[in-house]
C-alpha distance (Angstrom), angle and dihedral (degrees) to the residues before:
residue distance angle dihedral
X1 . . .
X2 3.78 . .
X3 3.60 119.1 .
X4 4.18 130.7 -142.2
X5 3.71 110.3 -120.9
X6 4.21 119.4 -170.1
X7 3.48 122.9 -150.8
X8 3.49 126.1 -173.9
X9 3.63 118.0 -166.9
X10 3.76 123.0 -150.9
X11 3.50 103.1 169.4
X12 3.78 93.7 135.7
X13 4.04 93.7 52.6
X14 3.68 80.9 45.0
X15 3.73 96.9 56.1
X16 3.64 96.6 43.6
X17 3.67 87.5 60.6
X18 3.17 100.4 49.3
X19 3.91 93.4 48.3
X20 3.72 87.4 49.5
X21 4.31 79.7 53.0
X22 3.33 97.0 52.0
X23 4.10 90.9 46.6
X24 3.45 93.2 55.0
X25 4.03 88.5 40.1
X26 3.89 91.3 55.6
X27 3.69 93.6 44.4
X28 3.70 89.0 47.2
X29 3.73 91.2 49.9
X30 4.02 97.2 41.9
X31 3.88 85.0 56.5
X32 3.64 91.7 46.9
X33 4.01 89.9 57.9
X34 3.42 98.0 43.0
X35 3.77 96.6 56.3
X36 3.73 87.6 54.4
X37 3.81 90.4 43.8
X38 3.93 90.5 49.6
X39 3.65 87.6 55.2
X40 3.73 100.4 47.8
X41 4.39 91.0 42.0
X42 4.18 114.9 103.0
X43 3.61 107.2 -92.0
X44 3.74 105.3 -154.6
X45 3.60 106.9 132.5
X46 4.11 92.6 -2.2
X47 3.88 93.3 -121.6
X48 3.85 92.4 110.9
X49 4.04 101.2 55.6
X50 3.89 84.6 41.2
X51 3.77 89.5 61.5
X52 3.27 96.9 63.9
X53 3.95 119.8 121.0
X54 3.91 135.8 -171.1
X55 3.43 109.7 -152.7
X56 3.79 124.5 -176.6
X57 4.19 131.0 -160.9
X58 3.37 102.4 -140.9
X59 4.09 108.2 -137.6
X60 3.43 92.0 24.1
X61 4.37 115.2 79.3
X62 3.85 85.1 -129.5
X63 3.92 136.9 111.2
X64 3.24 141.6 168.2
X65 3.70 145.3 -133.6
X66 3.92 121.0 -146.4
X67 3.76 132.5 175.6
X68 3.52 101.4 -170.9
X69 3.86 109.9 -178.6
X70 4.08 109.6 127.1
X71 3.31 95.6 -103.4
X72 3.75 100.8 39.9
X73 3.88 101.1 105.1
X74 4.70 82.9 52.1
X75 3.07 86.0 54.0
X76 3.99 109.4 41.9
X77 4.16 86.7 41.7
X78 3.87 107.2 32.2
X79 4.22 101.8 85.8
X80 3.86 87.2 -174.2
X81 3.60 95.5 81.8
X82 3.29 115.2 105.0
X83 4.42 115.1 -148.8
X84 3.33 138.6 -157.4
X85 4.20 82.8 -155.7
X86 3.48 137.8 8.8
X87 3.92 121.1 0.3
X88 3.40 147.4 -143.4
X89 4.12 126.5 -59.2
X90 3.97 82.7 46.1
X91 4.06 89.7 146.4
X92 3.90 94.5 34.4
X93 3.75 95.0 45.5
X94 3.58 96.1 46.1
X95 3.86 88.6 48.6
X96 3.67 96.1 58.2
X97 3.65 94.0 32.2
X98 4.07 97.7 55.6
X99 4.18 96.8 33.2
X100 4.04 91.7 113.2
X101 3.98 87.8 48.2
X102 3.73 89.7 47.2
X103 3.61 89.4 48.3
X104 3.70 99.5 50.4
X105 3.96 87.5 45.3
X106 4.02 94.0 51.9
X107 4.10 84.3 47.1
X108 3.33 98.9 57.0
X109 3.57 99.6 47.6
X110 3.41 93.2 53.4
X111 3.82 91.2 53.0
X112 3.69 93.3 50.1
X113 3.83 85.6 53.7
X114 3.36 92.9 52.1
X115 3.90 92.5 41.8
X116 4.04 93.7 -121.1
């Protein structure tokens, strides 16, 4: 004897969530890095690591990291500088270094969104 089965599909509610995940994931993530990138930039007069930014895209899952002092891109990319602290690469090396962090951070707000 055949049997009725319902359905109800949510996938819309479902993919709002997880969007709303994955923003909170990348902001979580961005803010992550540039802690770590703070800590690695020159500190000389302490304008540089206060220059940096997290900016999120709402609807998206990304974010972005900025230091946006003037001289912020000589000193990230110029490898002749010599420092007392910190050193160039700050952003890039923190990037690469934290990615499995970032990652985990990104996952789990998307499963609390999705209540997982």
């Amino acid at each position: 004897m055949p049997k009725n089965v319902r359905v109800d599909w949510h996938g819309a509610a479902v993919a709002r969530r997880a969007t709303r995940g994955a923003d909170r994931g990348a902001a979580a993530g961005a803010e992550h890095v540039q802690d770590v990138a703070v800590r690695r930039a020159p500190t000389r007069t302490g304008a540089l690591r206060a220059s940096a930014r997290t900016v999120a895209e709402p609807g998206t899952g990304t974010a972005a990291v900025t230091f946006d002092a003037d001289y912020a891109v000589y000193q990230h990319e110029d490898l002749t500088y010599q420092h007392d602290d910190g050193g160039p690469k700050f952003l890039e090396t923190a990037m690469v270094s934290e990615r499995d962090t970032v990652a985990r951070l990104a996952q789990a707000e998307i499963r609390r969104a999705l209540g997982t």
